[in-house]
N, C-alpha and C positions, 0 to 999 in steps of 0.2 A: 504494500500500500504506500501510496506518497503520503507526503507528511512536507507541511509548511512551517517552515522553522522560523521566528521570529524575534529581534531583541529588541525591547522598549527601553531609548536612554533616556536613564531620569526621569522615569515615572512618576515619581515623588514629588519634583520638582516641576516639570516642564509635563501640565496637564490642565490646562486650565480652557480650554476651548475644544469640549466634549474627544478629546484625545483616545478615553478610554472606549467610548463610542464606538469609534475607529475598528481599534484592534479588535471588539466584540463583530463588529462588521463581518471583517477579514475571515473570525473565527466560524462563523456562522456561515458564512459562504464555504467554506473549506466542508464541515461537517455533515451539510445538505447536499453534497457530493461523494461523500464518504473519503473523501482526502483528510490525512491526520495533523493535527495544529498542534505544533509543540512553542508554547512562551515562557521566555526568558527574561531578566530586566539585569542592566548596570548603571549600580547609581555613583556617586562621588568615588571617588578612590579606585573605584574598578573597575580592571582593563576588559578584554575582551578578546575571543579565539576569530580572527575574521576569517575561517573557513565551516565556521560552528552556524552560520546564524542565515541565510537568504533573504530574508526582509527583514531592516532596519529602521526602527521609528523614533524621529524625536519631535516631539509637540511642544504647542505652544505656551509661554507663558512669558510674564510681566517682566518689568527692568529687572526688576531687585530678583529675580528667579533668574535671569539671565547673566547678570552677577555673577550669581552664586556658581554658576554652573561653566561657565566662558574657558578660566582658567582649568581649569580642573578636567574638560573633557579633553584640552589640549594637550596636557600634560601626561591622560590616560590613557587616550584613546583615538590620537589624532592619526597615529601611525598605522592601527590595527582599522581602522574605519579607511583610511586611502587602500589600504591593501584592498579589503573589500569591495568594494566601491569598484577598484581597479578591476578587480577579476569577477564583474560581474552581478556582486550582490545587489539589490533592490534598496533605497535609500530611500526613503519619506517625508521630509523634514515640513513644518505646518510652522508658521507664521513667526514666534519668534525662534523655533526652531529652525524656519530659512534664514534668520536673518544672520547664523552662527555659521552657517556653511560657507561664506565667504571669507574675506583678509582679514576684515575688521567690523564691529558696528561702532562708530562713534556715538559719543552720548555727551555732548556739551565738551569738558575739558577732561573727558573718562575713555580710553578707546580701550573696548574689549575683543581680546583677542578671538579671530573667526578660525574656522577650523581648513579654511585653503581647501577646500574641495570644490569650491567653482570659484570663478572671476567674476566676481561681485564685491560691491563695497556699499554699508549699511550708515545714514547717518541720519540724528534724529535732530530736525531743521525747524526754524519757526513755523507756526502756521497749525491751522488744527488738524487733527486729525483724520486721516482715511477711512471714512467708516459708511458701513452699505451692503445693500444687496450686491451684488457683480457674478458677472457669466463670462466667460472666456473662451474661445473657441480653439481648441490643442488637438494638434494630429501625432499620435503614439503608435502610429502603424496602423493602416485601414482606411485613413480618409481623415476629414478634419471632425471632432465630436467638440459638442458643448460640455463647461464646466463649469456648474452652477454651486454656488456658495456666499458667506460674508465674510467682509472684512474687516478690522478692526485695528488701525496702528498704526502708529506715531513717525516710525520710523521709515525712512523713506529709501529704498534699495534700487543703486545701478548696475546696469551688466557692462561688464566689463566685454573686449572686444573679441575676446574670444569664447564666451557665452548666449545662451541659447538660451532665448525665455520661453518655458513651458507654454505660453499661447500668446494670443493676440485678442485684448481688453476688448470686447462686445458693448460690454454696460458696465459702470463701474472706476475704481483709479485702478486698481494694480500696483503694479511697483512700487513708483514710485508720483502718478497723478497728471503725469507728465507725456511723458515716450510711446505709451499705448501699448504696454509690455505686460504680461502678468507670471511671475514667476519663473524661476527657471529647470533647464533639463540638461543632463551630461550622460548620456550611455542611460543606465539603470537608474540616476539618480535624479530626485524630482524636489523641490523648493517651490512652498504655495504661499500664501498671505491667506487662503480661501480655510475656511473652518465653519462651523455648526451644528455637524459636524460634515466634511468635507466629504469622505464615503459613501455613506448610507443613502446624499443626497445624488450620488455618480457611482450607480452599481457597475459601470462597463467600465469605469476607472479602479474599482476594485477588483475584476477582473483581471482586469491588463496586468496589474502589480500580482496578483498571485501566480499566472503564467508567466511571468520572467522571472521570478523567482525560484518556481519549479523547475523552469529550464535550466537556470544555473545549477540545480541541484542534480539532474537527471539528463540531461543533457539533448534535451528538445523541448519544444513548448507542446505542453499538453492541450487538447482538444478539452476544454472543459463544458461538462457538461449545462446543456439551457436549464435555470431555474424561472419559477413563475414570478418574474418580475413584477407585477401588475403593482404593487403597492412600490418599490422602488424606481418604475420609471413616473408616477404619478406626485413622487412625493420630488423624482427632477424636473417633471414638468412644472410643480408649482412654483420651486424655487427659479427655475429658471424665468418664468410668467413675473414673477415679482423684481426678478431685475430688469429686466427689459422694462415693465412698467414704471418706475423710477426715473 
């Protein structure tokens, strides 16, 4: 039987935008296929096997959580996460968990260190807040699909020139409110601003992530089986209906 192996970084810390939601998702689509979900979690101090794990999740959460967590996953876990990443693994990172994946985020006269796995740079600028319904249209293989979600943050994220943003802003700021960019993409790895939770509201994106994951494990992309969507595509048509109507 296949089995989806998953690690949650800093659980504890970095969950504050229905995070857990998420992986309950994941885990539920995996079981209503009879595919096996194995979950793991590393929090402060602890490294991590980056051949152990296929899907990688870090979510979102506030300054002072970002803080806390900056130095510390660099120091842990910066090298076993490139590795992965490198060879394949599936990466997730949700709002202020994207905004760690890059060089740096600044924060007034405080720059916290990013974890250098895409070419992005994070600073948090006068002006209010990015906050809203937003839909974004992202092609992951198949055609271009909608990605319906909200956003919520301060902080305002460029791509840098060798970076590739996850889609192209429908409704909504994005990025950074600016560029009409929304998120970015590197191989397996994926950096959103979008949460609510992000998943549950984009079943064919939860999909996609459990097939590239299985394939680095097994080494093809599984044929997975159709579930009865009927409640997961109505709960993206509504979100999506309500950014567009904004």
């Amino acid at each position: 039987m296949m089995e989806l192996r998953l690690l949650a970084l800093y659980p504890d810390q970095m969950n504050i935008y229905a995070d857990r939601g998420n992986i309950l998702f994941l885990r539920r689509r995996c079981e209503w296929r009879g595919i096996g979900f194995s979950y793991a979690a590393a929090g402060p101090g602890e490294g991590l096997d980056p051949a152990a794990h296929d899907l990688l999740y870090l979510g979102g959460g506030q300054d002072r959580d970002q803080r806390m967590v900056a130095a510390d996953m660099v120091a842990s876990k910066r090298e076993a996460l490139a590795e992965a990443v490198d060879d394949g693994a599936v990466l997730l990172a949700v709002c202020g968990g994207y905004q760690l994946l890059g060089h740096s985020y600044q924060l007034g006269e405080e720059r916290l260190p990013g974890l250098g796995l895409a070419d992005l740079e994070t600073t948090r600028e006068p002006g209010e807040r990015l906050i809203g319904n937003v839909a974004i249209e992202a092609d992951l293989g198949g055609g271009p699909q909608m990605i319906a979600g909200f956003e919520n943050h301060g902080g305002r994220t460029y791509l840098g020139e060798s970076a590739t943003p996850l889609g192209r802003v429908v409704k909504g700021f994005g990025n950074n409110g600016r560029d009409g960019f929304e998120g970015v993409r590197r191989d397996n790895l994926i950096g959103t601003y979008l949460h609510g939770p992000l998943l549950p509201k984009n079943a064919w994106l939860a999909d996609r992530l459990i097939a590239l994951a299985l394939e680095r494990r097994y080494g093809s992309a599984p044929v997975l089986e159709p579930l009865d969507d009927a409640l997961e595509l109505a709960a993206q048509s509504c979100a999506q209906q309500v950014a567009l109507r904004n």
